[in-house]
C-alpha positions, 0 to 999 in steps of 0.5 A: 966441253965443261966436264970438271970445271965446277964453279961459276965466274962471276964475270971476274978475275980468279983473285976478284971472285975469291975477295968477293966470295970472301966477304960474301961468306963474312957478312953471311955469317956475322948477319945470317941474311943477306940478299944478292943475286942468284948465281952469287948466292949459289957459289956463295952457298957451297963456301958457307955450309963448308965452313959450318961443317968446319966449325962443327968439327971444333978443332985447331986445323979446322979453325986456322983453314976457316980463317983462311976463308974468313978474315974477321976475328969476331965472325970467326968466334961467332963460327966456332962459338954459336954457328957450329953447336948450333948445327951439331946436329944437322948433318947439312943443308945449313942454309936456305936460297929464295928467289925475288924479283929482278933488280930494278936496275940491271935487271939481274935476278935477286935472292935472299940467302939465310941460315936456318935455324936463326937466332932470336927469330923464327924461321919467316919467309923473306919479306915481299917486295911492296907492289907498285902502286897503280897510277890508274884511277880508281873505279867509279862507283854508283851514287844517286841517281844512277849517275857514276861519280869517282871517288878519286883522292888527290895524292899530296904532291901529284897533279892529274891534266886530262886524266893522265897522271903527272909525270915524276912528283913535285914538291910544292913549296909555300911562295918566299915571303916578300921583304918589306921597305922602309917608306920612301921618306926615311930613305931620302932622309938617309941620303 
């Protein structure tokens, strides 16, 4: 049983995991958004809302332990200075977790952490992924006659062979020009 053991491992040694939460909390705070994964954005999450009831405190004990935590001297000012007038008046709940889609190469689940209230821009909600483009045809449409014709448009760089796509792009060079010759009569010259 688990009973008291809060916090996740993240897979790493006691001194890893704190390195990483560390500059986690830094570049939080010096960017107010960052993406990475669930479980990380959660522990993540717990050290910098701390941090933020620290600032707002604003004063020396408060500031020696948050630079306990935070071993970049401007993103400590930034802290004390901006962050923590900026949530005077809330009394927690600083940041925001929204959940993506699954990283493409291992298949771990993405989230965007961000501090509320961000300066210079209104709260958006995380940009959307792009959607893959289908490599499908495009369905056809009615012309004259009662005859169907696609309407398919050729992607620069893509070719299609018995309407299946072409596997991976290609580049497409323009063929090397050829160099030309001296006429044969001043090479024996030269000889």
């Amino acid at each position: 049983m688990r009973h008291q053991k809060a916090g996740r491992k993240l897979g790493r040694t006691s001194a890893h995991r704190q390195a990483l939460l560390r500059n986690l909390v830094t570049s939080l705070l010096l960017h107010e958004r960052i993406v990475t994964t669930e479980a990380k954005a959660k522990e993540l999450r717990r050290i910098a809302e701390h941090m933020i009831t620290l600032a707002k405190r604003e004063d020396l004990h408060s500031r020696r332990q948050a630079s306990k935590i935070i071993m970049d001297e401007t993103v400590l000012k930034k802290l004390f200075d901006s962050l923590g007038a900026r949530f005077s008046q809330r009394p927690g709940g600083y940041t925001r977790i929204t959940k993506l889609s699954c990283r493409a190469g291992d298949g771990a689940p993405l989230a965007v952490i961000e501090l509320l209230e961000r300066e210079g821009k209104k709260a958006e909600a995380p940009a959307k992924e792009k959607p893959k483009r289908s490599l499908r045809k495009p369905k056809a449409s009615k012309k004259e006659g009662g005859k169907e014709k696609p309407e398919a448009k050729e992607v620069k760089g893509e070719k299609e062979k018995k309407g299946k796509p072409a596997q991976g792009k290609r580049s497409v060079r323009p063929p090397k020009a050829e160099k030309k010759q001296p006429p044969a009569e001043e090479n024996a010259e030269q000889a």
